[in-house]
N, C-alpha and C positions, 0 to 999 in steps of 0.2 A: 708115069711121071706127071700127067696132065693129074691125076687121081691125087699124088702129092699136094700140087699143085693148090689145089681148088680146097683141100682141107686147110693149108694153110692160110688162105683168103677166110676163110670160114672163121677160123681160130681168132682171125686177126680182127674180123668185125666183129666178134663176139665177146672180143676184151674190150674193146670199142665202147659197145651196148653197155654193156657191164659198168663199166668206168665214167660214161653220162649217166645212168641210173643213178650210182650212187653220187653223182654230184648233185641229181637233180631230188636224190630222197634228203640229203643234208640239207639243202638250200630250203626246202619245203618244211624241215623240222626244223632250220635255224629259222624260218620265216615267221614260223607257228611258236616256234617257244618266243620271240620278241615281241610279237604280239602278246601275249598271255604275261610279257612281263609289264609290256604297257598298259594294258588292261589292270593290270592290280596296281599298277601306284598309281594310276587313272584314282581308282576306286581308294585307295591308302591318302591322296590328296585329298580327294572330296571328305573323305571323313573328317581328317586333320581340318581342313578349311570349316564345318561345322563343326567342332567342338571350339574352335579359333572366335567362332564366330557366336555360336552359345555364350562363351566367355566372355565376351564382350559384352554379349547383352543380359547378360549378370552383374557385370561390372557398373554399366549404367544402372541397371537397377537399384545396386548399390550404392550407388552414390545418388543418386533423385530421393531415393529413402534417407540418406544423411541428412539430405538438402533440404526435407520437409522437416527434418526432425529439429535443426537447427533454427527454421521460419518460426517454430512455436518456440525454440527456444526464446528467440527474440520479441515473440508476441508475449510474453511472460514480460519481458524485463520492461518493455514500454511503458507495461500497464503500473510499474513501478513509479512512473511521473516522476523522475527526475532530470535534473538539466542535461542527461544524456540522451534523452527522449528525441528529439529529433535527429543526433547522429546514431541512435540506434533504427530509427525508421529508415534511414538510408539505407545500410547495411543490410536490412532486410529486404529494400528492393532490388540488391547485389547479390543474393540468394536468390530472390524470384526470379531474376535477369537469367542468374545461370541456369537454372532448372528449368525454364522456357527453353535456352538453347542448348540444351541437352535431350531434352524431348522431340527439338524438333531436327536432332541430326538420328536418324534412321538405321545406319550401320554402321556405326564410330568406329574410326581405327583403331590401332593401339596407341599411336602415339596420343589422339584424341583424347583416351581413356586415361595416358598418363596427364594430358593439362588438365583434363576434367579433374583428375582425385588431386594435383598440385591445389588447383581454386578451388578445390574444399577444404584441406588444409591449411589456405592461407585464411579461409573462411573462419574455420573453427580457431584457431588462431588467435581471432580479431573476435570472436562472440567470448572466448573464457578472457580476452582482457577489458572487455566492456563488463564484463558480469562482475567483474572483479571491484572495475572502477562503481558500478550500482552498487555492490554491496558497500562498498568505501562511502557513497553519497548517502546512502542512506543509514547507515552507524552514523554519520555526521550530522544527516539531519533529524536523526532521533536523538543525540545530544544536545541538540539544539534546540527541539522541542523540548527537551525535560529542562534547559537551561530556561529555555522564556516561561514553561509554567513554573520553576523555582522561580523569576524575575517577579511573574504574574502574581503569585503569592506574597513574595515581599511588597511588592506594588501594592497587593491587595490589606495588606495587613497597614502599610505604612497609609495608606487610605483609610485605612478604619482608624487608624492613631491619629492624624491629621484632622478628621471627622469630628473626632471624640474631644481632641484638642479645640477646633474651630467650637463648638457644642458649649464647654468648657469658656471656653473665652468670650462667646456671646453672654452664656451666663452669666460670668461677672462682670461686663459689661453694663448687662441690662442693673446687673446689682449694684452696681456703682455709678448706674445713671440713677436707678431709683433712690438710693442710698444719699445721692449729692443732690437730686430735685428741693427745692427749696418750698416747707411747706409753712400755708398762712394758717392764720386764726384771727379771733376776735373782729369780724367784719360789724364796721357800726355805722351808719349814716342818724345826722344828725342833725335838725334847721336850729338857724340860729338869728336870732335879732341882736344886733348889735345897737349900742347904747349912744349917744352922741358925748360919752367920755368914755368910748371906746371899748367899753367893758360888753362880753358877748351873755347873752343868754340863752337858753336855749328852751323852745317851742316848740308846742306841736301845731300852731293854729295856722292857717296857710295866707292869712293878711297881715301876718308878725314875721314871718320867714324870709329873710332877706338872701340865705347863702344856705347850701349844703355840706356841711364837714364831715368827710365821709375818711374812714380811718380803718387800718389792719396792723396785725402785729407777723412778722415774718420769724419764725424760729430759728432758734441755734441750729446750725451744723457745720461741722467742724471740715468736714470735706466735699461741701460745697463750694463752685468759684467763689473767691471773693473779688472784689471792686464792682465797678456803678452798678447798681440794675435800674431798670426802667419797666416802671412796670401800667399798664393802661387800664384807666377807669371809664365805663358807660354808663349814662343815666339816661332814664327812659322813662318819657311821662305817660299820661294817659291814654295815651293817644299814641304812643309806641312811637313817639320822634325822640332822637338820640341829638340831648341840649348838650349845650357847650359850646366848644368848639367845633365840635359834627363833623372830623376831620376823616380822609380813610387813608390809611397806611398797609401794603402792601406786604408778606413776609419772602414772597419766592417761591414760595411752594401748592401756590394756586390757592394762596389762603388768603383774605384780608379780613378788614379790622375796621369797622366805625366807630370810634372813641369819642368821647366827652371829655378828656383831659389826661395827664402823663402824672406822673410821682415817679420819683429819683431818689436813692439810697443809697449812699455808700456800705454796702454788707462785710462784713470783716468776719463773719465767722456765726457772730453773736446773735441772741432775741435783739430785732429793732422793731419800735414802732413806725408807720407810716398813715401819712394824712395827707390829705388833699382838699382845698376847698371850689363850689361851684356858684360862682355868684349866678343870681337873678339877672335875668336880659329886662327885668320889668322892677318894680317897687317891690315886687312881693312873687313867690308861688302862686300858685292857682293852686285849689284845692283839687285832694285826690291822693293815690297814691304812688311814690316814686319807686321805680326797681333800678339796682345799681348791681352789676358786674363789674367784678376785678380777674385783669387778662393779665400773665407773665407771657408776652407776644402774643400768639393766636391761640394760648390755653388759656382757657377757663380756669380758675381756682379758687374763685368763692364767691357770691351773691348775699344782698339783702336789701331790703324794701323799707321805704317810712311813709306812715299816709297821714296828711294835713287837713286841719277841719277846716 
C-alpha cells in the first residue's frame, strides 16, 4: 500500500516538473523570439531613418544647386542694365538669404524640405517674370535706340539742309550786300581862285589858291538804298594835320573818323555827281602837296592828291 502510495507521489511531482519545464521552455523561447523581433525593426528602423535622412540631404542638395543656378541666373540679367536692375539685385539677395539658411540648417526635416523647395518655387516664379519683363525693356529700348538714330539721322540730315540753306543765304547776302554797295569814280580835287566878279578859276600855284573843290561821281545802281547819303571827306597837308573842320565822329564799332567836311546826296538810283568845297583858314594854301580821302562812314572808297607851286 505504502509502495502505491509513494509512486503516486512520484507521478504526481513528475507531471509537476514536467508542466514548469515546459512553461519555463516557452517563456524563455517566447522571451528570445521578442527580442530577436525587436532587434530587427531596431535594425529595419535605423535603416529606414538613414535613407529618410540621405533623402533629405539630396533634397537640400538639390535645391542649393537650383539656388546657385538661379544667383547666375539673375547675375545675367542685371548685367542687362535695365530699370529692373535694382529690383533684380534684391531678388538675388533673397536667393542668397535662402541658400545661407539652408546651408546652415544641418538635418532639415521633411517639412523643412517642403518650405525650402515652396521658396524655390516662388523664387523661380519671380526670376522667369523679371526675365520676361528684361526682355520686354530691352526690345523697347532697342526701339528706341533705332527710333533716336532714325531721329538722329533726320536731325542730321535736316542740319546739313539747314547748313547748306544758312551757306546759301549768307551767300546771297554777301551778293546783295556787294551787289547794292555803292561804287565812286572820277575822284578830282581842284584849287581854285576865285575872281572879285565871282567868276572861279582854277590854279595850280599855291599864293592864287584860295579853296579846294574836291568832287566824285557815285554810280548807278538800281538796288542800292536809295535817299540821303552822307558821305565824308579828309584833307591832309604836309604835315599830315586833317584841315577843315578837324571834326571826329564816332561809328559804334570801335571805329572813328577824323574828317575835313560832309557832302550829302540825295541817291535815287542813278550816276550823281558830288562836290564839296574847302576854303582857306589863310589868304591862300601853302605850297606843297594836298592828299584827300573819301569815306562812305569808316570805308574808304577813293583818294587823290593835288600839289601847289
Amino acid at each position: 500500500m505504502k509502495k502505491h502510495h509513494k509512486n503516486g507521489w512520484a507521478k504526481a511531482l513528475f507531471a509537476l516538473l514536467f508542466v514548469f519545464g515546459l512553461g519555463a521552455t516557452f517563456y524563455i523561447f517566447s522571451k528570445e523570439s521578442n527580442l530577436n523581433f525587436d532587434l530587427s525593426k531596431n535594425i529595419t528602423d535605423k535603416k529606414q531613418n538613414t535613407v529618410l535622412l540621405s533623402e533629405r540631404e539630396l533634397a537640400q542638395k538639390d535645391i542649393l544647386d537650383s539656388l546657385n543656378i538661379l544667383k547666375l541666373a539673375y547675375d545675367v540679367a542685371i548685367l542687362e542694365k535695365t530699370s529692373l536692375s535694382q529690383q533684380l539685385e534684391i531678388e538675388k539677395r533673397n536667393v542668397e538669404n535662402l541658400m545661407e539658411i539652408i546651408r546652415a540648417s544641418k538635418n532639415p526635416s521633411r517639412d523643412q524640405i517642403v518650405l525650402y523647395r515652396k521658396q524655390l518655387s516662388d523664387l523661380r516664379l519671380s526670376l522667369s517674370s523679371n526675365v520676361l519683363e528684361v526682355k520686354k525693356l530691352k526690345s523697347q529700348n532697342k526701339n528706341l535706340l533705332t527710333e533716336i538714330e532714325n531721329q538722329n539721322v533726320v536731325m542730321y540730315q535736316q542740319k546739313a539742309e539747314n547748313d547748306t540753306l544758312v551757306s546759301k543765304q549768307k551767300k546771297l547776302e554777301s551778293t546783295l550786300k556787294d551787289a547794292s554797295r555803292l561804287t565812286m569814280s572820277n575822284f578830282k580835287v581842284v584849287a581854285l581862285l576865285e575872281k572879285k566878279s565871282g567868276k572861279e578859276l582854277e590854279t595850280d600855284r599855291a599864293k592864287n589858291a584860295q579853296k579846294l573843290k574836291v568832287s566824285f561821281t557815285i554810280n548807278g545802281n538800281s538796288i542800292a538804298k536809295t535817299g540821303k547819303r552822307i558821305f565824308y571827306v579828309q584833307v591832309l597837308d604836309q604835315k599830315n594835320t586833317v584841315l577843315g573842320e578837324n571834326k571826329l565822329i564816332e561809328f559804334g564799332n570801335d571805329k572813328a573818323l577824323v574828317y575835313s567836311f560832309i557832302v550829302a546826296v540825295d541817291f535815287q538810283g542813278k550816276p550823281a555827281n558830288v562836290y564839296g568845297i574847302l576854303n582857306s583858314e589863310e589868304s591862300h594854301f601853302l605850297k606843297g602837296t594836298y592828299f584827300v580821302n573819301f569815306f562812305d562812314k569808316q570805308e574808304l572808297f577813293g583818294n587823290t592828291s593835288i600839289t601847289l607851286e
